[in-house]
Structures are given as structure tokens and as C-alpha cells.
N, C-alpha and C positions, 0 to 999 in steps of 0.2 A: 557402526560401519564395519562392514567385516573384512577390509584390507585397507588403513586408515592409509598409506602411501599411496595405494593405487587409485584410493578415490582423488587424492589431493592432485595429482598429475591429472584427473579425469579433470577436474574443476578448472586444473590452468590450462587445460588445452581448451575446455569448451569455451574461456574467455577471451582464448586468443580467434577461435574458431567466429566467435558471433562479431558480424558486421556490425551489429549497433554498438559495441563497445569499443574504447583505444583501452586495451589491456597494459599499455606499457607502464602503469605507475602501480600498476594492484597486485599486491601479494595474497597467498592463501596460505593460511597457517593451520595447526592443530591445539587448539586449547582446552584441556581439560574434557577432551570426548566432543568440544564444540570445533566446527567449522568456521575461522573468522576471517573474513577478507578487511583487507585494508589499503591504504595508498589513498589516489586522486583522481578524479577524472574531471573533464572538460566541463559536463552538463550534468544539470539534477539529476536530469530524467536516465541516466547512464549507469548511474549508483544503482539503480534498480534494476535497471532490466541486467546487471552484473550479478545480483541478489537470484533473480528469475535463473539465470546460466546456471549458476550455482546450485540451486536445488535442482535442476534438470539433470545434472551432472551427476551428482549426489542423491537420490531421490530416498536412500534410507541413513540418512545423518540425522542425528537427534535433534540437532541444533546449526542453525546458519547465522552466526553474527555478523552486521553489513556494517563495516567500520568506513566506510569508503567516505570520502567527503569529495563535494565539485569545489572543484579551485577557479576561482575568478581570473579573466583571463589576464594576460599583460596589458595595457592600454592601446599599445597599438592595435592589439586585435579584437579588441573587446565593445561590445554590443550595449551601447550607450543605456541606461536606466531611465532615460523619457520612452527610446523604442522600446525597450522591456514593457515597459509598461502598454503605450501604444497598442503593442501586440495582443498583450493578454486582453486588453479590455475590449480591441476587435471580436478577438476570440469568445469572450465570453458573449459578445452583441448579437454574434450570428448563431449560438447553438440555441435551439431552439427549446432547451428543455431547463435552460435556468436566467432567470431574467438580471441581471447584473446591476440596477436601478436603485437598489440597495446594497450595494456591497462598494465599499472600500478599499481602493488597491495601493497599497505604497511598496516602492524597490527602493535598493539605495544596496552600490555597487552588487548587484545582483542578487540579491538578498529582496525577498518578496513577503511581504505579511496582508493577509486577506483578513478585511471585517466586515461586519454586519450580519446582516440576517440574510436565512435560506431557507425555504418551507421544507424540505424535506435531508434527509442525512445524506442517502445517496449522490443528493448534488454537494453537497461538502468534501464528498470525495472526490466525484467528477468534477467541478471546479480544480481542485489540487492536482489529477491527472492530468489536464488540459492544458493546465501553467508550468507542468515540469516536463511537459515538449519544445516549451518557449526555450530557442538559443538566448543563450546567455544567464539564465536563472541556476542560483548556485545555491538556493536555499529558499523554501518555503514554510512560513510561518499562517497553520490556518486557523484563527481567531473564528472560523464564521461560528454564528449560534443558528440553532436548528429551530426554527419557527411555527410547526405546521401549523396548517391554515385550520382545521379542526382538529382538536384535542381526543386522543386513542386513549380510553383507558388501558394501565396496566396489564390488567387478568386478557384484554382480547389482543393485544399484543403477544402475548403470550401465547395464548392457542392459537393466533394465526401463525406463530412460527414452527410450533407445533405440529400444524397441518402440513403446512409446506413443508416440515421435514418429511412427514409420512408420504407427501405424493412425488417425492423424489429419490426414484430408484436407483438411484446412485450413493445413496446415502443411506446408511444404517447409525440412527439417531439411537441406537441403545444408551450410549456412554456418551452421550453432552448433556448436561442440566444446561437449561437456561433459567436465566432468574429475569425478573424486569422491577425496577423501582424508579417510579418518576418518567417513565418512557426510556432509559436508558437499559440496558439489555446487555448481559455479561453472558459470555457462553462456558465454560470451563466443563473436563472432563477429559477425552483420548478421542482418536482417528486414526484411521490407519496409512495415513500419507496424506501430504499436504494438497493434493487436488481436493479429495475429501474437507479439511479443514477451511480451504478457499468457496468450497458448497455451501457449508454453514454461514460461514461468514458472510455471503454474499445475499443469504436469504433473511437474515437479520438484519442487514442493510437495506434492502428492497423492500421489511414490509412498514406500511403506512402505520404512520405513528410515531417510529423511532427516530427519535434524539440525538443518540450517542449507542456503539457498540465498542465493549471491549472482548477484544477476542484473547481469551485464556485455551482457548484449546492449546493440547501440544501430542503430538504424532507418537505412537506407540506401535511400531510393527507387529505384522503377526507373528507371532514364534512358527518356524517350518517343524 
């Protein structure tokens, strides 16, 4: 960062600035060259898009650590665990790209853990996004296992991600190895900002086959 106060006042203003968040419990500190926010908010889904401010604010910090936890509400105001539920399993009934027929949902004081199977990773995620818009969800546990319906070997997982980095010109795949073993897919290596990083990672995600992705990338500015 190349004015560590001026970023941190850029971070608390952008959290007071963004409508989807109540900034009033969340601090921004400076730890060891890292950015870490902490406090409480209302909803799951708020921890994050605090996280999103944050690097928007920041977009050349080494590091953004998101200490934020949802705090469950008081009883009187709080969104009972039959409707949590309720909600999310409307929600998963009507989208139309993950069938919910095998998946298991328990809450219990806002606290949400998903099992079962899902044919593909991408909806593992998309399930978990769709459930941290539910008011009243303070925490998401997601068990699901990735199932595909036909088995990708290894090696063409691999060169399919490979392709997809070369036909996206937004992307200079010099400096990410990927590796795959088992259908699971680790990327590590540099980018040069975190859009770049969220590219990769979303085409590892997207292609058919994949499991499980761990994304090792970590953001290396360019020297001016």
C-alpha cells in the first residue's frame, strides 16, 4: 500500500458509503502489511460484500483479512430457523440450475449446514451464495460433495483450463500453474489484482469435471 492511513480511512469511508452494509460494528486495522477488518454485522451475506468494499477501496493491499462475524439477532427480532429454512429451500426449488432433491438443509439459530450431493462445483457455490441472502443466516456450513454426472479425467481438465485461460484476453496466465489430482484443481502462482485472480478462479470453477478448487493465487502488483 503506498499510504497505509490513507488507504484505511479510504476503506472506512467506502464501508460507511455502501448501502448494503451497517458499518457501525466493523473496524479496519493494519496488521503486519495485512488489511483486517473486524466487528459484526446483521447478515451473512454482509460479511462479504464488507470484504468486496474493502478491496474496491484498497485495490493494491497485499492482503484483506475478513474477521467480520454475523451476529444472530435478539429474539425479538430475529427470523425464526423453520422460516430460514422454509426460505432457502423455496429458493433452491425455483432456481432452475440446481435441483435441491438431494441436498439436506438444517439451521439451528441461524447457523445453516448443507449436505448431499451436487453434480457439479459451481452449484456448491451457487447454493452457498443464494443461502447468504437469506435474512437471518449468520453462518454457513457447506458439506455439499460434487458428484458429476460423468467422470472428467485429470489431464483434460487440465487443458480445458488451460484453453479457457488462453481464450481470455483479460487474462495473462503466464504465472499460475495449475495442478489437478482426483478432479480437484489448485491454482497457485501471481496476478496482478484481484479481478485478474477472481478470472482464474471462476474458470476453474466453470469447467466440467471439477470437484473442488483451491485457489492459492495471491496478487503481486506491477512495479511502476
Amino acid at each position: 500500500m503506498r499510504n497505509p492511513q490513507e488507504t484505511l480511512q479510504h476503506v472506512r469511508e467506502q464501508l460507511q458509503w455502501d448501502s448494503r452494509i451497517d458499518a457501525s460494528h466493523i473496524t479496519v486495522e493494519l496488521d503486519d502489511g495485512s488489511l483486517v477488518l473486524k466487528g459484526t454485522v446483521p447478515t451473512f451475506s454482509m460479511a462479504d460484500a464488507a470484504e468486496t468494499a474493502a478491496w474496491t477501496a484498497a485495490p493494491d493491499a497485499e492482503n484483506i483479512v475478513n474477521k467480520i462475524k454475523a451476529k444472530h439477532l435478539p429474539a425479538e427480532n430475529a427470523v425464526s430457523d423453520d422460516q430460514i429454512q422454509k426460505t432457502i429451500e423455496n429458493i433452491l426449488r425455483w432456481n432452475p440450475r440446481i435441483d435441491p432433491s438431494f441436498l439436506e438443509i438444517e439451521c439451528a439459530k441461524g447457523q445453516v449446514t448443507l449436505k448431499g450431493t451436487i453434480d457439479s462445483y459451481w452449484q456448491k457455490q451457487r447454493a452457498e451464495e443464494l443461502i447468504g441472502e437469506v435474512s437471518g443466516v449468520v453462518q454457513i456450513t457447506n458439506n455439499l460433495s460434487v458428484q458429476p454426472k460423468s467422470r472428467v479425467e485429470d489431464k483434460l481438465i487440465y487443458e480445458d483450463i488451460l484453453a479457457a485461460f488462453r481464450r481470455d484476453r483479460r487474462l495473462n496466465s503466464s504465472r499460475i500453474i495449475v495442478t489437478v489430482e482426483d478432479a480437484k484443481v489448485a491454482l497457485t502462482g501471481a496476478v496482478p489484482d484481484r479481478d485478474r485472480m477472481r478470472i482464474a478462479k471462476n474458470i476453474a470453477v466453470y469447467t466440467r469435471g471439477v470437484k473442488e478448487v483451491e485457489n492459492n493465487l495471491r496478487v503481486e502488483h506491477p512495479k511502476a
